[in-house]
N, C-alpha and C positions, 0 to 999 in steps of 0.2 A: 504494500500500500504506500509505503513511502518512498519507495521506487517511479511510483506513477505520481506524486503530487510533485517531487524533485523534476519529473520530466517534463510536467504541464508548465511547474513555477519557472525552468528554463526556458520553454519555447516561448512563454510571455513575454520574460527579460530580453529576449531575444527581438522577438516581434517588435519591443518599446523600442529597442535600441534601433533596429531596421526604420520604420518608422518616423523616431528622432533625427536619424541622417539623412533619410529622405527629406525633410522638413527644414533642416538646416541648409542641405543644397540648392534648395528651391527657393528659400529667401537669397542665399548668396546670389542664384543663378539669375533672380527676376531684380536684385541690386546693380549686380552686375550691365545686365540691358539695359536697365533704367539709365544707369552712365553712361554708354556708351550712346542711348539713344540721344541726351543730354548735348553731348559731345559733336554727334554730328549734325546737330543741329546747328549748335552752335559756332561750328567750322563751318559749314555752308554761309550764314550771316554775315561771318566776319571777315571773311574769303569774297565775298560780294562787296561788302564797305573798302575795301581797298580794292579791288578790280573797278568799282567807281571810280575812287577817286585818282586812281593813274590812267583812268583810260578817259576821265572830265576834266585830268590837268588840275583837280579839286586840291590845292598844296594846304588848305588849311584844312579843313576835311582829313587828310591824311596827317597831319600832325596830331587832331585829337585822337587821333585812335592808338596812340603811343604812351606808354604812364608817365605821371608827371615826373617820376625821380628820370626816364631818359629825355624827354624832352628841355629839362635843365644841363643838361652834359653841355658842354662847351662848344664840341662838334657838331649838335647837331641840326642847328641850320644850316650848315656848309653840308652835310653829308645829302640833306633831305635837297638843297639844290642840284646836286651830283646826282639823285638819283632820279629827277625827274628832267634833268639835262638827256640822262639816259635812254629813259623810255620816251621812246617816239610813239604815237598814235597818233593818227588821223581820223580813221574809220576804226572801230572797236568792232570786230568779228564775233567771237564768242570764246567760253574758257571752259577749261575741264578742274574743278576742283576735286581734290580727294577726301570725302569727308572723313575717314578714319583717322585719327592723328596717334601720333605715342604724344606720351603726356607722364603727369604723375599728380602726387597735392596729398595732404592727409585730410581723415576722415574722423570725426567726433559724432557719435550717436547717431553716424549714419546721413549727417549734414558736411559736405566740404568747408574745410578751413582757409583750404591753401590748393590751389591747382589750377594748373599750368598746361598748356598746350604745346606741339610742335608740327602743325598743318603745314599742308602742300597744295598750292594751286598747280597744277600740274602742266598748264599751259596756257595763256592768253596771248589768241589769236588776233592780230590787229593788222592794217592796212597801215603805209608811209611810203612817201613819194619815194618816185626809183633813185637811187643815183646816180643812172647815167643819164640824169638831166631831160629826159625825155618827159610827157604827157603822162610816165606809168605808174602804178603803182606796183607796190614788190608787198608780199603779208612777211610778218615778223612774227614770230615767238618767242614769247617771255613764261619764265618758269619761276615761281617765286614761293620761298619757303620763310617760314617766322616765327618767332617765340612769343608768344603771349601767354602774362600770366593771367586770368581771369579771375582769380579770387585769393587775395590775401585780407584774412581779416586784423593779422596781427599788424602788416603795413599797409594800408589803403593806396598810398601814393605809390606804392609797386603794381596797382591794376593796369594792365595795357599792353600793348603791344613792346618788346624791348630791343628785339630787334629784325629787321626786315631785309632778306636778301633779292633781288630780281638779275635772274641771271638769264642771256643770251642765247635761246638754245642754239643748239650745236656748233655753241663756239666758247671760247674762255673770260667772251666778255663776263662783268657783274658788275651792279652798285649793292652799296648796303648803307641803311642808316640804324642807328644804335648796336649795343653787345649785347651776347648772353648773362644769365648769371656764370658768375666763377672764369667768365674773359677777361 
C-alpha cells in the first residue's frame, strides 16, 4: 500500500514540476516576443525619422534624434555637416530596413531600465545627377547602421541616437556623426 501512495505522490510531484516548467517557458517565451515585437517596431520608426531626414536635407530634424550628452560633443556640428555634404539625394527611391537589431539594456520586474539598440537600414535607394555632366541621372546607395540608446532611466540625457554611420555601398566611402559607448 505504501508502494502505490509513494508512486501516485511521485507522479504528482512530477506532473507539478512538468507543468511549473511548462508555465515558466511560456511566460519567458510570450516576454521574450513581446520585446522583440517592441523592438521592431521600434526600428522601423526610427529607421524612417532618419531616412526622412537625409533624404528632406531635414539637418535639424536629424540632430534631434541624437541625445543631448552627443549633440554637446565639440565635433559634432562639423561631423553632422560632413555627413550631409555626403549624402547626395535628389529623388529618394525607397529603403530596405532590417527591423531585427542586437541590442541589450536591463530588466527590473519585467519593465526596461536601460536599452539600447544597434539597427541596420540596409539600403537607401536615391536618385543624383550623373557626373558626367550630362541630363542623367545615376541611383546611389547608402547603407546606414546606428547606436541608439532608447531608454536610460538612470541618465535621461543618454536617450538618442549616439552614433550614426552612412556608408557608400560598394565602395569605402562613409561619414559618421557621434561615438559608441566605450569609443
Amino acid at each position: 500500500m505504501r508502494k502505490a501512495y509513494r508512486g501516485i505522490l511521485f507522479l504528482l510531484i512530477a506532473a507539478l514540476c512538468v507543468l511549473s516548467l511548462t508555465a515558466c517557458s511560456q511566460f519567458s517565451l510570450n516576454l521574450i516576443n513581446k520585446l522583440t515585437s517592441e523592438d521592431s517596431e521600434l526600428v522601423k520608426e526610427e529607421s524612417n525619422k532618419i531616412i526622412r531626414c537625409l533624404t528632406e536635407k531635414d539637418r535639424d530634424g536629424f540632430c534631434s534624434l541624437f541625445s543631448e550628452e552627443t549633440r554637446q560633443s565639440e565635433t559634432f556640428e562639423q561631423e553632422v555637416d560632413a555627413l550631409f555634404d555626403f549624402f547626395r539625394c535628389d529623388v529618394y527611391i525607397k529603403a530596405g530596413i532590417e527591423e531585427l537589431a542586437g541590442g541589450g539594456g536591463s530588466l527590473e520586474s519585467g519593465n526596461r531600465t536601460d536599452w539600447y539598440l544597434r539597427p541596420e537600414i540596409t539600403y537607401i535607394q536615391v536618385l543624383v545627377p550623373s557626373e558626367n555632366g550630362a541630363d542623367e541621372m545615376d541611383y546611389r546607395y547608402y547603407g546606414v547602421h546606428y547606436y541608439w540608446q532608447v531608454k536610460d532611466d538612470a541618465r535621461p540625457e543618454n536617450v538618442g541616437l549616439h552614433c550614426l554611420q552612412v556608408d557608400l555601398l560598394n565602395t569605402d566611402e562613409s561619414a559618421a556623426v557621434g561615438t559608441t559607448e566605450g569609443d
